[in-house]
Phi, psi and omega in degrees: 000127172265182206281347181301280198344291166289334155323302166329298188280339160309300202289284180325314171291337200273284184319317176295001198258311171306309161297000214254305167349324212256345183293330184278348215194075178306142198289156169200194174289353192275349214293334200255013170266350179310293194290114186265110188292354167285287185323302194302302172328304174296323160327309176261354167283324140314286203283004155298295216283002162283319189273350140322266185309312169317284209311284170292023179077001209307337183286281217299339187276281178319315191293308214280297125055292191260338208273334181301335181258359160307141208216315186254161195277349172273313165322289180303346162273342226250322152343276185272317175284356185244349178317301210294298165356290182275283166334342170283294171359299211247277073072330187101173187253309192296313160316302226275331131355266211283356176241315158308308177313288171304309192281337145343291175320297191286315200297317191291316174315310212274312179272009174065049187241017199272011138327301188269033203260345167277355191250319172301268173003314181256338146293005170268336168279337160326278181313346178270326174302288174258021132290344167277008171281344211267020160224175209272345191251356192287065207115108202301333169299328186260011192262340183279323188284304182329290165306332183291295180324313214074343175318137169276193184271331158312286206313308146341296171295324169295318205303323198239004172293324170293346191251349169290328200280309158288345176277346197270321194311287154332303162302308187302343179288299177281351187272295190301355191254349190294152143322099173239161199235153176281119173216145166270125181252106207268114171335150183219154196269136163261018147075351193320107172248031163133178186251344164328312162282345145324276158346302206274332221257292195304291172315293182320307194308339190297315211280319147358278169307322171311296181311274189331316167298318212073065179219359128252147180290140159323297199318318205284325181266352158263330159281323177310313209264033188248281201293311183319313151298323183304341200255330207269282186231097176294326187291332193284296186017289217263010182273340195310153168276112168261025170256350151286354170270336190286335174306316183279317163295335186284327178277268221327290181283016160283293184323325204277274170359294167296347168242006150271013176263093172341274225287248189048274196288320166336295205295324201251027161276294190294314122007282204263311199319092164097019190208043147329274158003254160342277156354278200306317209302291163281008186294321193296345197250358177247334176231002187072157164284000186267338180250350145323272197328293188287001177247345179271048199221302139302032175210337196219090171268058179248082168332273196325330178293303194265314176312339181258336153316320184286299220279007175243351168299348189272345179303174170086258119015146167277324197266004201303305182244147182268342166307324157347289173273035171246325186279338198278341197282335198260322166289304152333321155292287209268333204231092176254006189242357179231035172284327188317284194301341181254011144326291212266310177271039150250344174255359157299298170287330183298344158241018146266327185297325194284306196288322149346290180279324185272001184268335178273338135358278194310324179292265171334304160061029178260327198242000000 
């Protein structure tokens, strides 16, 4: 099954919760007061224009770039686990996923490394995970909190700047402890295909950065870049994942339904009230963080509390971040005989980076 499948199938589970919701809560005019229509715009206007920057190659050009001055199999790791790291940042967790990982898979194969292709692999989803907390776009929970909160974008960075730091510590760490060999690192394609989508990619990304600042409405900026493709490029159009803007309309209008039920909202109000964190963290391992964030989100306005809950909430769990199941989806594909071991060490680091981080969570006591 691939990961479109389970987005899919995922998305199907979201809609029954949304209708089962509507029994309680008949539909009416207020429901589309539910939908928060800024997030979704901004949500698809990114992930055009990533899928822009996908298109040209531009990531596979930088990572090749970089991998040319590398001499040792501790370098090409260090390498291929900090691409995602940083790029997550700017790019989504998922973009980084899904571009980084294969192309990892051809550099190790190509360099006789493919030992090392269960270990990388899974620091690299680590690193996409929490590397996309430190800004409002590296990730669709914080980009959905982000709007809600009102937090500017320092505040966003400072909030998760200690835990990008221990977490960048932690990879530099498990890297540095690999063995190292002497390799010849075999040219990895650099896929670079011109500078047009380029461009048109870069200006998008700009108007983008308008919507984040509050210096343009989302909305004005997801019609442009809808018609500027309708006319330009259909197939990138028709690639957005829209079954994550449907995930996100089916929680709306759960949330918006469960908090019109008084004792409901009371009991999970009540709950959440000062153990935000905690909460998301494990609400993330059960249902994922992008739909933890909308729905304890409707109950709680402690931002800073569920933004740093969601986002160490991607830790644990194969499904904690559904960004996840694309490196498991991709190891799995090409490596089928290595789901066990890569299994066993993704849920070994993922609940030491998770236990790590909530231990500095406590130390801080700020959220």
């Amino acid at each position: 099954m691939s990961f479109v499948h389970a987005r899919w199938r995922f998305v199907r589970r979201e809609t029954v919760l949304a209708a089962a919701s509507m029994i309680l809560v008949p539909p009416d005019a207020g429901y589309l007061s539910y939908i928060d229509w800024d997030t979704l715009s901004m949500l698809f206007s990114l992930m055009a224009v990533m899928k822009g920057f996908q298109k040209a190659g531009l990531f596979e050009f930088l990572g090749s770039g970089l991998l040319h001055h590398t001499r040792t199999s501790r370098g090409m790791m260090l390498v291929l686990v900090f691409l995602p790291f940083v790029c997550s940042m700017v790019v989504t967790n998922d973009v980084s996923l899904i571009t980084f990982v294969p192309f990892a898979l051809v550099v190790l194969r190509l360099a006789g490394q493919e030992k090392l292709v269960v270990p990388v692999v899974v620091m690299q989803t680590v690193a996409a995970n929490l590397g996309s907390m430190l800004t409002p776009m590296g990730n669709p929970q914080n980009l959905y909190l982000f709007n809600r909160s009102g937090m500017g974008f320092g505040e966003v960075a400072a909030l998760h700047l200690p835990y990008a730091l221990l977490a960048a510590a932690g990879l530099l760490a498990l890297c540095c402890l690999r063995k190292r060999e002497e390799t010849a690192v075999a040219a990895a394609p650099a896929g670079f295909s011109g500078t047009r989508p380029l461009i048109w990619s870069a200006a998008g990304f700009v108007l983008c950065l308008f919507g984040i600042f509050n210096l343009l409405p989302p909305v004005f900026i997801a019609a442009v870049v809808a018609l500027f493709l309708l006319f330009a490029d259909r197939r990138l159009l028709l690639s957005v994942d829209y079954s994550l803007l449907g995930t996100f309309i089916a929680f709306f209008i759960f949330i918006g339904n469960l908090g019109s039920i008084g004792p409901f909202r009371d009991f999970l109000s009540s709950v959440l009230s000062g153990h935000e964190v905690p909460v998301a963290v494990l609400a993330s391992q059960v249902i994922s963080n992008v739909p933890a964030a909308l729905l304890l989100s409707g109950f709680s306005d402690n931002w800073a509390g569920l933004m740093v809950g969601c986002n160490l909430g991607g830790l644990g769990t194969l499904i904690a971040s559904m960004a996840s199941l694309i490196s498991y989806k991709l190891v799995a594909r090409d490596y089928p005989a290595e789901k066990g071991r890569y299994f066993k060490q993704f849920t070994l680091y993922n609940l030491g980076f998770l236990a790590a981080l909530l231990a500095l969570w406590w130390l801080l006591g700020t959220t």
